[in-house]
C-alpha positions as MATLAB code, in Angstrom:
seq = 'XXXXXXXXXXXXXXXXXXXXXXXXXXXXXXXXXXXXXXXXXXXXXXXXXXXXXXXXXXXXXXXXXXXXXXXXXXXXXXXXXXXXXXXXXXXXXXXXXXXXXXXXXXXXXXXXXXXXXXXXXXXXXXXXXXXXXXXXXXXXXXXXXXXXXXXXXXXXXXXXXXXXXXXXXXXXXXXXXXXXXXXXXXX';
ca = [
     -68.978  -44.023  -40.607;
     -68.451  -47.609  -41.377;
     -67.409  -49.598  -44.212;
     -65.674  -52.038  -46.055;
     -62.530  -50.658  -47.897;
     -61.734  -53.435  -50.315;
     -65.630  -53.004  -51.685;
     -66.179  -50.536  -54.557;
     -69.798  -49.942  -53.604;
     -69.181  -49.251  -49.659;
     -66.284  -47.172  -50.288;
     -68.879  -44.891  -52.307;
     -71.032  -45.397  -49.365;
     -68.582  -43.960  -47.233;
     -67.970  -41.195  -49.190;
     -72.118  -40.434  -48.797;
     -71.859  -40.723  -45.008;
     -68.980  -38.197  -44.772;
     -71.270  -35.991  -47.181;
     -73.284  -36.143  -44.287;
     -70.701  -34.401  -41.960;
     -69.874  -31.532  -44.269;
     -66.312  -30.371  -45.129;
     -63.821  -32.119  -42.711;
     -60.912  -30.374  -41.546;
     -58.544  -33.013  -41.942;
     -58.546  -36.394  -43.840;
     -56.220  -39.212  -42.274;
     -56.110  -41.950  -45.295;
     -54.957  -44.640  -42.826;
     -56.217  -48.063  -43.761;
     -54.250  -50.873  -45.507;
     -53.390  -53.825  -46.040;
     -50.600  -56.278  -47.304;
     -51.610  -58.570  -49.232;
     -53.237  -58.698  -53.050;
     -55.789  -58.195  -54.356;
     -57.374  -56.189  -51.363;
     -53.587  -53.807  -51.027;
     -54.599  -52.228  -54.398;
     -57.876  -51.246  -53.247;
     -57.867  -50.583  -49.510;
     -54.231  -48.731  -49.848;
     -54.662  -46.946  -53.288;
     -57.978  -46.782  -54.814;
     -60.331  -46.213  -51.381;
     -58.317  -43.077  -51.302;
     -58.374  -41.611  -54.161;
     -62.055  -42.794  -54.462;
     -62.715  -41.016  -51.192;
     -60.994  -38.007  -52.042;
     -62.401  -37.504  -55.396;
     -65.647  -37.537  -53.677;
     -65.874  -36.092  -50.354;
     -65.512  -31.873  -50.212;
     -62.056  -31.454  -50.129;
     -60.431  -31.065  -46.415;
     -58.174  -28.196  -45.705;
     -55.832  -31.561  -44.873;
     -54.952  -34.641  -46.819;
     -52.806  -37.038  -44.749;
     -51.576  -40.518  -46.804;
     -50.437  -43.595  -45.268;
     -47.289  -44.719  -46.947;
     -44.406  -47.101  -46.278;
     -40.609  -47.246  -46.770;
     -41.578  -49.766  -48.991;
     -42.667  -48.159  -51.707;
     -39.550  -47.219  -52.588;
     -39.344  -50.294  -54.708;
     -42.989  -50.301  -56.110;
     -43.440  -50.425  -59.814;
     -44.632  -47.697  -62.537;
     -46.443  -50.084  -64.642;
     -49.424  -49.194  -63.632;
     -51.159  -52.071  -66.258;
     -51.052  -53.678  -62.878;
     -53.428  -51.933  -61.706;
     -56.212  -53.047  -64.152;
     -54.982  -56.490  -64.171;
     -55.478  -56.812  -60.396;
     -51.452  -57.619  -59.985;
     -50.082  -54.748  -57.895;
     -48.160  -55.632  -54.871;
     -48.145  -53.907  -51.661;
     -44.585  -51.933  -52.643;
     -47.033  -50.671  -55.486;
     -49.700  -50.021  -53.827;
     -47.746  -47.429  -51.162;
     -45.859  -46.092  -54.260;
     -49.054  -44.961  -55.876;
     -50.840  -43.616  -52.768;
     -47.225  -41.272  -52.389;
     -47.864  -40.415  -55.389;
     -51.591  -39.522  -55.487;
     -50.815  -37.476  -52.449;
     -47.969  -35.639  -53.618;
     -50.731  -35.366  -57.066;
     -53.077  -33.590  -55.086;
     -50.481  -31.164  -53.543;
     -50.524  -29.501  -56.729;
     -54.155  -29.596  -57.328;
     -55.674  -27.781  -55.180;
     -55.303  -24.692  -53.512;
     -56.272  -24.249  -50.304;
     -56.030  -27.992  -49.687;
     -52.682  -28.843  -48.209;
     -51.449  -33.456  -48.723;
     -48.975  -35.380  -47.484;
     -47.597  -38.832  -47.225;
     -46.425  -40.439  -43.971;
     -44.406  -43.489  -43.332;
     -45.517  -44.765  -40.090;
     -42.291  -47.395  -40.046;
     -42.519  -50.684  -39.349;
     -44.440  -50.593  -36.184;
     -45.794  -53.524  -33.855;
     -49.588  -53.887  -35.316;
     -51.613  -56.456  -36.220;
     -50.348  -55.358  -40.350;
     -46.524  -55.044  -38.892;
     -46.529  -58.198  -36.464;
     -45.306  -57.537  -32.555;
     -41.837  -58.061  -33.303;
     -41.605  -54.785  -35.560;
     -38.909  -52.531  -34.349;
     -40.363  -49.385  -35.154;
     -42.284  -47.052  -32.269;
     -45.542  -47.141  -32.451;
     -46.090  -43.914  -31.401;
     -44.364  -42.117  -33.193;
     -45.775  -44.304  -36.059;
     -49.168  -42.165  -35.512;
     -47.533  -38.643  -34.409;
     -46.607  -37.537  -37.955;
     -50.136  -38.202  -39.100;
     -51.628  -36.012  -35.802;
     -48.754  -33.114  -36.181;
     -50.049  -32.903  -39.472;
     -53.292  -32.845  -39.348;
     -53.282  -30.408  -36.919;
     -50.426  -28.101  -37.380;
     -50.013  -24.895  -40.034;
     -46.356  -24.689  -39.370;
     -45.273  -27.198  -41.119;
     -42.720  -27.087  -43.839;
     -42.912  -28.190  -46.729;
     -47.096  -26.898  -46.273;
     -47.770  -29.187  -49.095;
     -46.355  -32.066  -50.851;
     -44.096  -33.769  -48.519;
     -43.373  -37.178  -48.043;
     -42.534  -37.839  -43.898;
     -41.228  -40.312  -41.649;
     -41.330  -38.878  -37.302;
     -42.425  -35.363  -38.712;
     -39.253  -35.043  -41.188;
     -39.263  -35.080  -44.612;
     -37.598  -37.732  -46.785;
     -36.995  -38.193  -50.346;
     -39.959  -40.594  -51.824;
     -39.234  -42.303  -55.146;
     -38.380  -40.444  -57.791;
     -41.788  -41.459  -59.759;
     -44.439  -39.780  -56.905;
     -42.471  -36.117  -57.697;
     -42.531  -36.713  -61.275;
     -45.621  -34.294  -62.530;
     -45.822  -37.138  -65.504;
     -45.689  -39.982  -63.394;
     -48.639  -38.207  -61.184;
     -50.949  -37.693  -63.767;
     -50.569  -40.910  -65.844;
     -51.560  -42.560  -62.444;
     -54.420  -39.932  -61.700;
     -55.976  -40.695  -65.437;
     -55.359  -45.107  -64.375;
     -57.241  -44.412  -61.360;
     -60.135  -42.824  -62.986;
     -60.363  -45.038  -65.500;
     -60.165  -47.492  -63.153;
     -62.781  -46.763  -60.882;
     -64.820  -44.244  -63.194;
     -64.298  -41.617  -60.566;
     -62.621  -38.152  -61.625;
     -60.255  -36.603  -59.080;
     -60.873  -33.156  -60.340;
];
């Protein structure tokens, strides 16, 4: 499958070509970028564009960042194109923690890689890059892990996220921005 993630039109094409596939087993959200305007779409709406319409995986793995810790609530940013980055990962947590409590049968997390040595993270980062990418696999693949649902992770432990992506409120103000948004339901 191929696309461009900052494109409203191939991001729905992507979602066709994985229609193709079927049901996947898991679903690795693992693009982004840094900088505005593209962070709000590649890191926050691609995903929940993609995951409102592809059949929902068994798995739903997010790519967040320590970062997002100090993102922003004000989710008018979002319409008016301004979100940063620290935004961008704070409403992704949150969508993923969001669809924990959707749907049964459906298990989502969020991952913080760390700052690791990629092109995004530059090749002084002092992170390890692979255990940037283990969390994501050990997820993806394993049914032991605890929380099953709704954790936010950093080298396969859990963390506390900000206090906004737990807060049911918080999750479904952003879930109704994003649909309006984009004119996709999340269901």
């Amino acid at each position: 499958m191929t696309g461009d993630l900052a494109e409203m039109d191939e991001i729905r094409g992507i979602a066709r070509q994985a229609a193709e596939f079927g049901r996947f087993d898991a679903v690795i959200h693992n693009a982004g970028v840094l900088h505005a305007p593209e962070a709000i779409t590649v890191n926050t709406i691609a995903p929940h564009v993609l995951t409102a319409l592809m059949d929902k995986p068994a798995r739903l793995i997010y790519l967040s960042s320590s970062m997002h810790r100090t993102g922003s609530t004000d989710l008018s940013r979002l319409a008016a194109g301004t979100a940063s980055y620290e935004d961008s990962k704070l409403w992704v947590t949150t969508l993923a923690l969001a669809c924990a409590s959707r749907w049964e049968g459906t298990s989502s997390h969020a991952v913080d890689p760390g700052w690791v040595p990629t092109r995004m993270g530059g090749a002084g980062a002092p992170d390890d890059l692979t255990a940037g990418h283990r969390t994501q696999q050990w997820l993806a693949t394993r049914c032991d892990v605890t929380p099953s649902s709704g954790g936010y992770w950093y080298h396969q432990r859990t963390q506390t996220p900000h206090p906004a992506a737990k807060d049911p409120e918080f999750q479904a103000h952003l879930v109704l921005a994003l649909e309006s948004h984009t004119g996709v339901p999340l269901g």
